[in-house]
DRENDOTOR-265599 format. One line per 4 residues: number of its first residue (from 1); their letters; for each residue x, y, z of C-alpha. Coordinates in Angstrom, 2 decimals, padded with zeros to 5 digits. Example, Ala and Ser with C-alpha at 12.3 -4.5 7.8 and 13.67 -1.06 7.14 Angstrom:
BEGIN
1) as) 012.30/-004.50/007.80; 013.67/-001.06/007.14 $
END
This chain:
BEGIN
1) xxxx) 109.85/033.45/116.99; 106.49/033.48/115.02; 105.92/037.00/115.50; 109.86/037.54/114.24 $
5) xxxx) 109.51/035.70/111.12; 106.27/037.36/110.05; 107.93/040.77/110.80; 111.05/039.79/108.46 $
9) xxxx) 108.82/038.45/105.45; 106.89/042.07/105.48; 109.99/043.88/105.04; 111.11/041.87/102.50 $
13) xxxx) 107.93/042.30/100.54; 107.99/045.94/101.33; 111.53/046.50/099.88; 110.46/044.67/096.83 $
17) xxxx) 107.90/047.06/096.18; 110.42/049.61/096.98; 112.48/048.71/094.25; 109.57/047.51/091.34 $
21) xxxx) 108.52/051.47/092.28; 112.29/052.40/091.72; 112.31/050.61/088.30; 109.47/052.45/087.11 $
25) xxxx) 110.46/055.23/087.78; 113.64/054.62/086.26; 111.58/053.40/082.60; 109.94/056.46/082.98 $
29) xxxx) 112.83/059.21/082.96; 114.75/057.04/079.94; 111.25/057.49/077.59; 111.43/061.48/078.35 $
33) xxxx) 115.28/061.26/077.72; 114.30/059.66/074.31; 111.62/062.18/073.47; 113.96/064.93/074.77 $
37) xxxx) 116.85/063.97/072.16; 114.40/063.64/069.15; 113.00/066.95/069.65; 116.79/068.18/069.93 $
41) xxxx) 117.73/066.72/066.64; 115.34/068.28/064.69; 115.74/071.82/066.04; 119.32/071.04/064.61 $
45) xxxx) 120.74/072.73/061.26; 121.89/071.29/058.49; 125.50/070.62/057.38; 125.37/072.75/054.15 $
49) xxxx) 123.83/075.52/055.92; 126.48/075.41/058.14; 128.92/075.51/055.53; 127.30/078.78/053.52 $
53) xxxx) 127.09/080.44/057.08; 130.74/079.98/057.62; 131.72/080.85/054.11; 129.99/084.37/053.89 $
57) xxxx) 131.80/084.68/057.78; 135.24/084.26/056.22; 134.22/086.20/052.74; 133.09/089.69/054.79 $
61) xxxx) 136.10/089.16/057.43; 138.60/089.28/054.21; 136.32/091.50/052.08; 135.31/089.50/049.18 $
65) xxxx) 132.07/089.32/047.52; 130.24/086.79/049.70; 127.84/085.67/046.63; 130.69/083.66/044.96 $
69) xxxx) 132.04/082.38/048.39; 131.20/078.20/047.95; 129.65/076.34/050.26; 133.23/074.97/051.13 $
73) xxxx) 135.63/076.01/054.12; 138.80/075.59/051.61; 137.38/077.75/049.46; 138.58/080.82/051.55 $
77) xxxx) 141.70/078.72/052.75; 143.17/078.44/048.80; 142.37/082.51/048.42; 144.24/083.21/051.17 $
81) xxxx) 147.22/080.82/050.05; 147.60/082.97/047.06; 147.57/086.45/048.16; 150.57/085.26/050.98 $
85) xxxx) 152.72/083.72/048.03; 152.02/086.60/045.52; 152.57/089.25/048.43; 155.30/088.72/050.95 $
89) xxxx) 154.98/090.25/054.36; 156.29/093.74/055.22; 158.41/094.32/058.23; 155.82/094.88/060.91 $
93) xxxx) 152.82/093.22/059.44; 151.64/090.31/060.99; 152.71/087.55/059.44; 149.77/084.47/058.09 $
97) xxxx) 152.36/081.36/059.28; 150.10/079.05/059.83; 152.77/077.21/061.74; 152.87/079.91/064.21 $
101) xxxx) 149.33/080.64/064.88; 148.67/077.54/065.73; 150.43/078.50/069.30; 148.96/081.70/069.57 $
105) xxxx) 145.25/080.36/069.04; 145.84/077.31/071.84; 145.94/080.01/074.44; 143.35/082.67/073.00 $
109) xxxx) 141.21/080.06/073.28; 137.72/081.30/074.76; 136.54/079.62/077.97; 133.57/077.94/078.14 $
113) xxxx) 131.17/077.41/081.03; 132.77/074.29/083.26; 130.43/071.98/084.80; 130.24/070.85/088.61 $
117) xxxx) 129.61/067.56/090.15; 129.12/066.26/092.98; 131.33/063.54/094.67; 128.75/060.81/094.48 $
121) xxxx) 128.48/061.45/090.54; 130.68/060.70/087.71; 130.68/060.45/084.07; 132.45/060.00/080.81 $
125) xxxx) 132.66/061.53/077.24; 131.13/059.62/074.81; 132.46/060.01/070.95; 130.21/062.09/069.58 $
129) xxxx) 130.46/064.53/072.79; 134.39/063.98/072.13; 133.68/064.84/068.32; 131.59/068.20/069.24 $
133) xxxx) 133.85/069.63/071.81; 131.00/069.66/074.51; 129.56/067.98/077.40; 131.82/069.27/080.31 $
137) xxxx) 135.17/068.62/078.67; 136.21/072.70/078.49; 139.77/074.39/077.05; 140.97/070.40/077.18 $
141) xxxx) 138.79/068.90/075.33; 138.62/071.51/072.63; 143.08/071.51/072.42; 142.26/067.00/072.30 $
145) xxxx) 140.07/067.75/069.27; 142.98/069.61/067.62; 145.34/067.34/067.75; 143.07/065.02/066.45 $
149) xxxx) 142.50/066.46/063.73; 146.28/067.74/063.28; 144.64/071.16/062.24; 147.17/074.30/061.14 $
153) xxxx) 144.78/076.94/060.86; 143.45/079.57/063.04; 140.44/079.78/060.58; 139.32/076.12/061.08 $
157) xxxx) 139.68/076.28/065.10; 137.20/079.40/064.03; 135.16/077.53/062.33; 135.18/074.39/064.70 $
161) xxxx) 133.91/076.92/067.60; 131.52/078.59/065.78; 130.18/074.47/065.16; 130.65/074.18/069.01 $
165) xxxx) 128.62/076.90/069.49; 125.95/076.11/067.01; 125.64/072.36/067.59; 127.01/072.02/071.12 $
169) xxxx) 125.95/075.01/072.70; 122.48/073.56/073.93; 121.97/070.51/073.09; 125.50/068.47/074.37 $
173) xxxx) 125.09/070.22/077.69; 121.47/069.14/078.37; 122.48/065.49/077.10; 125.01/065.13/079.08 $
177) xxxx) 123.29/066.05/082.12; 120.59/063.78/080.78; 123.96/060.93/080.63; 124.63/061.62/084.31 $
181) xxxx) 121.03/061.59/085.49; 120.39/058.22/083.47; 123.68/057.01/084.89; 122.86/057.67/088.58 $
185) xxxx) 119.72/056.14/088.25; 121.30/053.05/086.67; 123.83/052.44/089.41; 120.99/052.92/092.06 $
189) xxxx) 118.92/050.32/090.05; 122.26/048.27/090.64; 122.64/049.10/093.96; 119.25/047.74/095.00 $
193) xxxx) 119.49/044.70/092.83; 123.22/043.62/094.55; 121.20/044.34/098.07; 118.28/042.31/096.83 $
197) xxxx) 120.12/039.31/095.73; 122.31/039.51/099.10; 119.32/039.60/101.08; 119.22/035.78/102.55 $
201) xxxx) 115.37/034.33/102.15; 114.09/034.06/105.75; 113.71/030.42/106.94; 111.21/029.20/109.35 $
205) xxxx) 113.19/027.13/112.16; 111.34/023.39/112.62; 110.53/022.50/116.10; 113.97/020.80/116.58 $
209) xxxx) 116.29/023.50/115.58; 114.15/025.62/117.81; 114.41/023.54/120.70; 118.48/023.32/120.26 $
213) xxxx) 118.56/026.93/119.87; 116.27/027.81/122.88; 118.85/025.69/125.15; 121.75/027.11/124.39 $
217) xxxx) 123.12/029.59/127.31; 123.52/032.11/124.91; 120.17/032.37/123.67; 119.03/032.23/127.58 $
221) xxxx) 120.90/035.18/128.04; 120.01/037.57/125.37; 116.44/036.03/126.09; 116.79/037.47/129.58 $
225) xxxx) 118.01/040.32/129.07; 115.71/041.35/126.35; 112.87/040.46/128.60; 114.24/042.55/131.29 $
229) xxxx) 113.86/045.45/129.17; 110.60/045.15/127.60; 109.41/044.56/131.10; 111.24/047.97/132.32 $
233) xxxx) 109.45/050.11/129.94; 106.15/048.61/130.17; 106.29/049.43/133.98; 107.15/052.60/133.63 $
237) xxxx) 103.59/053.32/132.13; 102.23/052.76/136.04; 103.75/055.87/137.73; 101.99/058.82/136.72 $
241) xxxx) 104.56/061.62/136.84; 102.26/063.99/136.46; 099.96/063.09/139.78; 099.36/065.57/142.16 $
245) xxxx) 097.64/064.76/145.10; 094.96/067.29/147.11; 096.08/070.10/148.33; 095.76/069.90/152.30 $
249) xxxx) 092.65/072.25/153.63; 092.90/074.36/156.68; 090.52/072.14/158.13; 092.97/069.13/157.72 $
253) xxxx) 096.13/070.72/159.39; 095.29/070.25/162.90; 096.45/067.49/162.52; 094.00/064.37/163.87 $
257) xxxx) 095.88/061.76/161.95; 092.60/061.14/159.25; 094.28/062.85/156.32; 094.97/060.19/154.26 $
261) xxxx) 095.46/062.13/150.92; 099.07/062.85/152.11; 100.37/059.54/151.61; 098.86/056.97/149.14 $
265) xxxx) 099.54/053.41/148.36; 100.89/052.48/145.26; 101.49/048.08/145.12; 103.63/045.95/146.32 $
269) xxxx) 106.85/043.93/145.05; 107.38/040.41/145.55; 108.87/037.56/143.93; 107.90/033.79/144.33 $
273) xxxx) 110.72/032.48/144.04; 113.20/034.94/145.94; 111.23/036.64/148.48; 108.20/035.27/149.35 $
277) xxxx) 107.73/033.57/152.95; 111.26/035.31/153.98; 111.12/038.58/156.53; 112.71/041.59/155.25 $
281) xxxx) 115.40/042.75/157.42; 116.72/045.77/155.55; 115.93/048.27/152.54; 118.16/050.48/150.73 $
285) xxxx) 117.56/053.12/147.90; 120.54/053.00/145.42; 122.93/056.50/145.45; 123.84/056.26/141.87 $
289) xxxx) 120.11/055.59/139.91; 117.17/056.90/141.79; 114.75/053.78/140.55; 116.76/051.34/142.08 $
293) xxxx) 116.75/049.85/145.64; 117.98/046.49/147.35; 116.40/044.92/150.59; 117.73/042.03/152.29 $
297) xxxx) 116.12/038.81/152.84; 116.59/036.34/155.97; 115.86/032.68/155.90; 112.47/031.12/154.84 $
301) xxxx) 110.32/029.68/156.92; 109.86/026.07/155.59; 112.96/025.82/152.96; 113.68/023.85/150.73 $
305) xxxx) 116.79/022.04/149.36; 117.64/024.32/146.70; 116.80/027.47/148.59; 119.76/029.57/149.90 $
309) xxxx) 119.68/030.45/153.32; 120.03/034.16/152.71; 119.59/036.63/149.99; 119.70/040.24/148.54 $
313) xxxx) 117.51/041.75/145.92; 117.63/044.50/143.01; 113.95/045.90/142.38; 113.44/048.60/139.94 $
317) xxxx) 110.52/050.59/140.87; 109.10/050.11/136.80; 109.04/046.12/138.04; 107.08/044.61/140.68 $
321) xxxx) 107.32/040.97/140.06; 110.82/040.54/139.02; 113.65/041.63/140.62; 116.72/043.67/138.27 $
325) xxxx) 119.47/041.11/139.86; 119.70/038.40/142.55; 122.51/037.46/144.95; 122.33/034.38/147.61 $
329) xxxx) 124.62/034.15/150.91; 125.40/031.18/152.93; 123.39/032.65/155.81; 120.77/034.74/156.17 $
333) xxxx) 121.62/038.67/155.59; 120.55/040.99/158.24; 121.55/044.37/156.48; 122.65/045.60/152.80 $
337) xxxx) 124.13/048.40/151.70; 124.83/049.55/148.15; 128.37/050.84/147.68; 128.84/054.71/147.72 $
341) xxxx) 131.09/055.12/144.32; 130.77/051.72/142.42; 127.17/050.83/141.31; 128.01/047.49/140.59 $
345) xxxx) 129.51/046.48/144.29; 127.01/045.62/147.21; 127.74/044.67/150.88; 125.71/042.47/153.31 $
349) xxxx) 126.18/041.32/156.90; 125.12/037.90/157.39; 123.62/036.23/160.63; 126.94/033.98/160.85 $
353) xxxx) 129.11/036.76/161.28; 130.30/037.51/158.28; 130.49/040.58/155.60; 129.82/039.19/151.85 $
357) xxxx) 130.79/041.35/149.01; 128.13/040.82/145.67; 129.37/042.41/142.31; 126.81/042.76/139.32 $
361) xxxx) 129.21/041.69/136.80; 130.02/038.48/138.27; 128.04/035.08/139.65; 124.84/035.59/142.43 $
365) xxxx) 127.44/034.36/145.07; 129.48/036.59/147.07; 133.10/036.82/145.59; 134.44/037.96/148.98 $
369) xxxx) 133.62/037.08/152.21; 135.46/037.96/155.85; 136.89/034.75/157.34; 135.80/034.03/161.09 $
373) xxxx) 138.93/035.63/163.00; 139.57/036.80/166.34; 139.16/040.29/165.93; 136.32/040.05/163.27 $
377) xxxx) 132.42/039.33/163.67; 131.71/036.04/165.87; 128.18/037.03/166.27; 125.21/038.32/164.06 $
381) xxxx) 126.22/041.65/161.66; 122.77/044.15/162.60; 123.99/046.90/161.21; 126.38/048.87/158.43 $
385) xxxx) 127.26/051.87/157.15; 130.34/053.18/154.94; 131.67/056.27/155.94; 134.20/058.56/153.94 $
389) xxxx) 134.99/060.07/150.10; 135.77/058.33/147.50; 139.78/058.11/148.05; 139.39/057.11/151.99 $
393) xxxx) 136.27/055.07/152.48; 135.76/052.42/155.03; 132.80/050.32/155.75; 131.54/050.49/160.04 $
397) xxxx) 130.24/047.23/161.07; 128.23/046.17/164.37; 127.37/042.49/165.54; 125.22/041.56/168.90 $
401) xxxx) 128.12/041.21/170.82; 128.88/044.82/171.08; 131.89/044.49/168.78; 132.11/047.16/165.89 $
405) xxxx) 134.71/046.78/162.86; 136.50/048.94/160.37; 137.16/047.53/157.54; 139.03/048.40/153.80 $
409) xxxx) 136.62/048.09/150.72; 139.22/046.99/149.15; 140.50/044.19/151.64; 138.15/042.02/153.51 $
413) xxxx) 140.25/039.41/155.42; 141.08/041.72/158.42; 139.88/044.60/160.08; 141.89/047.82/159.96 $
417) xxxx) 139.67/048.17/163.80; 138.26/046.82/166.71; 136.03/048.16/169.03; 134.57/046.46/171.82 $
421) xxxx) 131.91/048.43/173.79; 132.00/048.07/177.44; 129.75/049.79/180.31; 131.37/051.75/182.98 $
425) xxxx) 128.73/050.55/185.23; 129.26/047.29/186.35; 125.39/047.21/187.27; 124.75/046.52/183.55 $
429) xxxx) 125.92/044.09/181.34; 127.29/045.25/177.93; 125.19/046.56/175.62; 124.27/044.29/172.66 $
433) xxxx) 123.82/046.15/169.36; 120.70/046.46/167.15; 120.91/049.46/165.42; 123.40/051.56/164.18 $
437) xxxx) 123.65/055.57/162.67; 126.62/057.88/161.52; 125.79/061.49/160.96; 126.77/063.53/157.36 $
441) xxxx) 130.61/063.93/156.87; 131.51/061.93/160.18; 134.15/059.27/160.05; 134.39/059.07/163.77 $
445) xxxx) 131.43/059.57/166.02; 128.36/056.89/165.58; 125.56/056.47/167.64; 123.96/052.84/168.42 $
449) xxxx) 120.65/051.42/169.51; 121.35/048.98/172.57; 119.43/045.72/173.37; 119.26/047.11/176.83 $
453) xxxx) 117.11/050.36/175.68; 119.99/053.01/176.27; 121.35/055.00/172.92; 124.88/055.18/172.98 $
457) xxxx) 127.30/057.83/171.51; 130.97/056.08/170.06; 134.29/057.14/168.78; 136.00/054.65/166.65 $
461) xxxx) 139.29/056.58/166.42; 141.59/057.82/169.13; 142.47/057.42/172.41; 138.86/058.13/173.73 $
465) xxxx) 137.79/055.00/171.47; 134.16/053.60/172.86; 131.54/054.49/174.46; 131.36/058.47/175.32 $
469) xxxx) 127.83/059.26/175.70; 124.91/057.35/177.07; 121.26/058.49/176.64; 118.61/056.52/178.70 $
473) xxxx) 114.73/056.59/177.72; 113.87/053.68/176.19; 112.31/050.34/178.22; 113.15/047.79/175.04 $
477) xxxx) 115.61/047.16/172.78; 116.49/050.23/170.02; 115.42/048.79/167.15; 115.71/051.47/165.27 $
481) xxxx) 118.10/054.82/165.13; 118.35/057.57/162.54; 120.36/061.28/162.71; 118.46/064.13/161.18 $
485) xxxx) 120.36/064.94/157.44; 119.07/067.96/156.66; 121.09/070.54/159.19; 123.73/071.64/156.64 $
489) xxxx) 120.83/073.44/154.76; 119.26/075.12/157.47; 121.83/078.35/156.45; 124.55/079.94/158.45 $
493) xxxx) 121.64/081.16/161.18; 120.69/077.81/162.54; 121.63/076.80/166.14; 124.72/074.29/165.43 $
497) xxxx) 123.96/072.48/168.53; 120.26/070.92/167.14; 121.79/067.70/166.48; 118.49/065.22/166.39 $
501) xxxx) 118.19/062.23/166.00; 114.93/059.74/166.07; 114.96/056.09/167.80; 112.06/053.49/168.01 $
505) xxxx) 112.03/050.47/170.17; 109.76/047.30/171.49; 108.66/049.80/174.28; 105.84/050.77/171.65 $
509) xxxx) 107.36/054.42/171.42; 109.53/056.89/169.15; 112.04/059.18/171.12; 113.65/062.30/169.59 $
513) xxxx) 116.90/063.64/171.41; 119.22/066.16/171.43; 122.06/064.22/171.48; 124.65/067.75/171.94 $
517) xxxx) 122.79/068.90/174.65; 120.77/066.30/176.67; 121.50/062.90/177.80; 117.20/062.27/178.08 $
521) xxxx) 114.88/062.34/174.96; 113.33/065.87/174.49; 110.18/064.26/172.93; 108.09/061.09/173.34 $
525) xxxx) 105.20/059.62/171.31; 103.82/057.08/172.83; 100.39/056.39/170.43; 101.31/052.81/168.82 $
529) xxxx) 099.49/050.07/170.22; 102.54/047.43/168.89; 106.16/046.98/168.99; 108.14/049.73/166.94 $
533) xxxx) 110.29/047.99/164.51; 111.81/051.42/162.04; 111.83/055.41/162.08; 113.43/057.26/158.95 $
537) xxxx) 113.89/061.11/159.14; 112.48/062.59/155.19; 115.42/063.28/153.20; 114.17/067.05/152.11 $
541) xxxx) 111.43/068.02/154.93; 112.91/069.29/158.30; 109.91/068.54/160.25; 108.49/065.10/158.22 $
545) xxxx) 109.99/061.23/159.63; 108.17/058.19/159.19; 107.79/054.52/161.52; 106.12/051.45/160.84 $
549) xxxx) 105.21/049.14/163.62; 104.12/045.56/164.30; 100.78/045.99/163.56; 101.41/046.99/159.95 $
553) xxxx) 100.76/050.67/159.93; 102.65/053.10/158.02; 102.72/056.46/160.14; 103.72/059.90/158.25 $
557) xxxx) 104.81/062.15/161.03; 105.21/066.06/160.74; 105.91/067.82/163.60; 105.40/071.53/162.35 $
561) xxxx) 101.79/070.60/162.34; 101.31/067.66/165.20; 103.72/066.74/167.93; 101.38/063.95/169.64 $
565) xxxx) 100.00/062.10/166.27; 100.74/061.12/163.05; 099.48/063.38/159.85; 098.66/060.32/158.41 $
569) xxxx) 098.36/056.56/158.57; 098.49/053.84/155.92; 097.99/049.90/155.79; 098.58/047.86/152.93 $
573) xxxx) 095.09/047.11/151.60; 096.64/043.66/150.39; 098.30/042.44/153.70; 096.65/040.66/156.84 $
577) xxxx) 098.22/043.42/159.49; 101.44/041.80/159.44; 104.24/043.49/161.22; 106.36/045.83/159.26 $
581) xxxx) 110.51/045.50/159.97; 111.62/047.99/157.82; 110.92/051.41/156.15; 113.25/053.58/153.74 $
585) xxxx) 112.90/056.73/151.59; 113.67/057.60/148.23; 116.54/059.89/148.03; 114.29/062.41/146.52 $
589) xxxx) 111.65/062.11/148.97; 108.58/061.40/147.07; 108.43/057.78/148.43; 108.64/055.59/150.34 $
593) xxxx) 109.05/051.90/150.61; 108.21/049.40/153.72; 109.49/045.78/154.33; 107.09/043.02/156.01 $
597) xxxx) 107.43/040.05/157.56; 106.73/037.65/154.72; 108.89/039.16/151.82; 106.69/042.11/150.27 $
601) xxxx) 107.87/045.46/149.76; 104.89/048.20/149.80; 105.44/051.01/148.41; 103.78/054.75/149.24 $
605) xxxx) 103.93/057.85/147.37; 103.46/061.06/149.47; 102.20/064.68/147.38; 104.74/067.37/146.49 $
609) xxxx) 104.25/069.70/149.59; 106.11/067.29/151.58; 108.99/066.24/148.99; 109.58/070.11/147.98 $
613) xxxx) 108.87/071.65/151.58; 109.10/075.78/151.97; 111.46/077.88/153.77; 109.07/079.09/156.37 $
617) xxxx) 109.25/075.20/157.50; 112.88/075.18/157.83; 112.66/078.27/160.11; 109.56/077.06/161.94 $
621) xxxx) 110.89/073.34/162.99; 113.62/075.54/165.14; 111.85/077.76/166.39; 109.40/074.25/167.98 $
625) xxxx) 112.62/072.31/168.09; 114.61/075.17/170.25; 111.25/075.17/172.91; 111.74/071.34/173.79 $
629) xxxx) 113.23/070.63/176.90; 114.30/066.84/178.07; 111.06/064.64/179.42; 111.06/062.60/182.33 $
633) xxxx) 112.35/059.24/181.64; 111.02/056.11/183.31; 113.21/054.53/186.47; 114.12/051.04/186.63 $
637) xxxx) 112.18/050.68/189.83; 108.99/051.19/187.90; 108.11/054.93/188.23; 105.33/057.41/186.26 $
641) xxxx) 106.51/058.32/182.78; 104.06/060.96/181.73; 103.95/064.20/179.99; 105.61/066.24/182.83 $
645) xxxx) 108.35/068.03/181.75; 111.90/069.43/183.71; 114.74/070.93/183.05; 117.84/069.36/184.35 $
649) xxxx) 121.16/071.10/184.08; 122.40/071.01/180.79; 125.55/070.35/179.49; 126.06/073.90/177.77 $
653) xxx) 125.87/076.80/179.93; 123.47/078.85/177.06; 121.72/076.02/177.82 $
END
């Protein structure tokens, strides 16, 4: 408030000196107005010359001898009476009725120059100006002088315009522009004076007024809010847009995992109060502003009263210590998901069972929830995804009991459908879902990550409704599943039938399938040393995906260059190797963000090859992808899984 004050008292003392300039100024241009107007008046004539000059005028127009003329107008007025009474007028000759000239002269009057002003600028005859026909006034102000002067002769409107000219000509034109300027510069003098005495004198609060005013919930929120901002744009001074990393060396691309220029560490974001001491269980990048992301928060370790049991964050990536919004649930959430066409709606699936719906505009609470019902969630929400355009959206929802819900965005009390996956096999119990996928544009086929290991392919819609497809490679529970999105740019050429996708699981190993064409995985990479918690494909490269395990290591993967190790591997230089749950990319590929297991979100950057990737990569990622063939998967019984490859029938016959 300090700082506030002190800024308001130095623009009051700079307008002030703003307007003591203004009145100088001001003093200035009325003592050359003054000096101006005496050196006008004595370039003047004088009266009598005027007179003799106008007399000899009138005696060589009517041909007398102009020595006698007297230094009188009505001298040549009375001669001119006395030749019209001693001579009439002939038929024809134009007659000397005064009476009648007078009309004729009121519209042979000569124009004079008009002047122009501008809107903001107006002014007004004085007398004398009145008197001498100029300043502005025109034909209008000459025809006001003579009926003033109730003259009847086209000689004295001569002689008053031969004054105008002589008198007026220069000198009422200049003063009144000098009348204007002095004018303007008086109302401006005005004008500051009125804004001067308006101006309230700043008043220094005492330390009770300050105290009332910092509690009120008004001042809390503009307080906030103003914060918020300041904060933004002072964070946005630690990304360097303009960083380019190394270029990678010939030597680097075979690929032995060391290169560690290709993905960088940036810091961490984590909030005391919020997040810290509560696992991250999910991480989304926001479709509508590219700085924005949420992650989901389960329950803290040793509460406390006041904590809530579950929550959901807003991070700008210009912030690291302060989230942009905070929302609490009544259970911890497992999974978040921004809506698709509203920026200011979020989802969540809670451990309890239930979907939560946050909105921005309102309270941190959820303002909907989904009651406990017989054909909703009874058992922990893993995973979500909304599906659809804008006019037809609905949001997919799977629990651990192997149920999966449809629901309307706009109406959360019901489900619209109810699927509840069951194994043909009545060797195996039902699956149990972990993780869940939906490729581009597809409303009805999904693909989930069992508790049992196996990868299952289901249709929500129709009469084939559940499981269709089962792919078996995994020894531990999927806990993580993602479909390749970058096959609509591959062009027209591409083999349709390269539908990947990428799973990781507690069996310390990533799988990559073809889910159209094989039911086993078509690759295997088996180098962590940890449970695999997360595997993301790279939104722009073909060939890049990334997994972090439980042994805190961020792996960069590109398998145009390596298809047995990582390109690169990262660790958070401020962590204690704790296990990562979560990973998610930016949606334009230049970073990446990783969840841990005691509320910190790291953050990576990766150089500008592998955000804006070539064509050549596109073409060469089918050309390795077309070459794989299915892997041997492990038996129940306990068999060798090694590198040995076969190739069982497939289910296309180009195939």
């Amino acid at each position: 408030m300090e700082a506030e004050i002190e800024a308001l008292r130095k623009e009051r003392e700079e307008k002030v000196r703003q307007i003591a300039e203004k009145r100088r100024q001001v003093e200035e241009l009325r003592k050359r107005r003054i000096e101006r107007q005496q050196q006008q008046r004595q370039a003047k004539l004088e009266p009598g010359d005027l007179n003799k000059n106008v007399d000899i005028l009138v005696a060589e127009i009517l041909g007398g001898d102009a020595s006698k003329a007297k230094a009188s107008p009505e001298g040549p007025l009375r001669e001119l009476r006395e030749k019209s009474r001693a001579a009439p007028a002939e038929p024809g000759e134009r007659s000397l009725h005064f009476q009648q000239e007078l009309c004729v002269a009121s519209v042979a009057v000569e124009p004079e120059s008009a002047e122009h002003y501008e809107r903001s600028c107006q002014t007004d005859l004085q007398g004398d100006q009145i008197e001498s026909g100029g300043g502005g006034g025109g034909g209008g102000g000459l025809s006001r002088d003579f009926k003033k002067q109730n003259t009847s002769s086209v000689l004295m409107k001569m002689a008053d315009r031969a004054r105008n000219r002589v008198i007026g000509g220069g000198a009422t034109s200049q003063e009144a522009r000098t009348a204007r300027r002095a004018q303007g510069e008086a109302a401006a003098k005005e004008a500051g004076n009125t804004a001067e005495a308006a101006k309230e004198e700043v008043k220094e609060l005492t330390a009770e007024e300050r105290k009332q005013v910092e509690s009120q919930p008004d001042f809390h929120a503009f307080f906030d809010r103003a914060t918020l901002i300041m904060e933004r744009a002072l964070g946005q001074d630690s990304w360097d847009v303009s960083l380019d990393f190394k270029s990678i060396s010939q030597n680097d691309q075979d690929g032995d995992g060391g290169n560690s220029d290709v993905m960088k560490y940036v810091g961490d974001y984590i909030e005391d109060r919020w997040s810290r001491g509560r696992p991250v269980t999910d991480i989304q990048f926001s479709p509508h502003q590219q700085e924005m992301f949420i992650a989901a928060y389960h329950q803290k370790v040793n509460p406390e009263l006041s904590d809530p049991d579950g929550c959901m964050l807003v991070w700008n990536l210009a912030m690291t210590s302060r989230p942009e919004l905070a929302f609490t649930a009544p259970s911890a959430v497992l999974t978040a998901r921004p809506h698709r066409f509203d920026p200011a709606l979020f989802y969540g699936g809670t451990f309890s069972g239930g979907i939560v719906l946050w909105d921005a505009r309102s309270k941190a609470g959820p303002i909907l929830r989904t009651p406990l019902i017989n054909k909703g969630h009874a058992h922990p929400v893993t995973a979500m995804e909304q599906v659809g355009t804008q006019n037809a959206t609905n949001l997919v929802t799977a629990s651990q009991d192997g149920r999966i819900c449809v629901w309307s965005v706009a109406m959360l009390n019901q489900p619209q459908e109810t699927v509840d996956l069951k194994n043909e096999s009545k060797a195996r119990k039902d699956p149990s879902i972990m993780s869940l996928c939906v490729p581009e544009n597809e409303t009805n086929v999904l693909y989930v990550g069992a508790e049992d290991g196996s990868v299952c392919q289901v249709h929500i819609h129709g009469q084939k409704s559940g499981i269709t497809e089962l792919y078996e490679g995994h020894e531990g529970p999927v806990t993580g599943i993602d479909m390749h999105p970058r096959q609509s740019d591959w062009g027209a050429s591409a083999d349709a039938s390269l539908d990947l996708a990428l799973s990781s699981s507690f069996d310390w190993s990533l799988k990559l399938w073809r889910v159209k064409q094989y039911q086993s995985p078509v690759l295997s990479l088996d180098t962590y040393e940890d449970y695999v918690y997360d595997v993301r494909w790279h939104p722009t490269h073909p060939a890049v995906f990334s997994s972090v395990d439980g042994e805190g290591h961020v792996d960069l993967w590109n398998l145009n260059k390596n298809m047995e190790a990582p390109v690169c591997r990262c660790e958070n230089p401020n962590a204690k190797r704790l296990a990562l749950n979560k990973c998610q990319w930016s949606l334009d590929g230049r970073k990446l963000v990783a969840g841990d297991s005691e509320g910190a979100l790291s953050m990576y950057t990766v150089e500008r090859s592998v955000a804006q990737p070539r064509n050549e990569d596109f073409t060469q990622f089918q050309d390795r992808v077309r070459l794989l063939k299915p892997v041997a998967t492990r038996s129940r019984d306990g068999g060798v899984y090694g590198d040995s490859r076969f190739a069982p029938s497939s289910r296309t016959k180009d195939h």
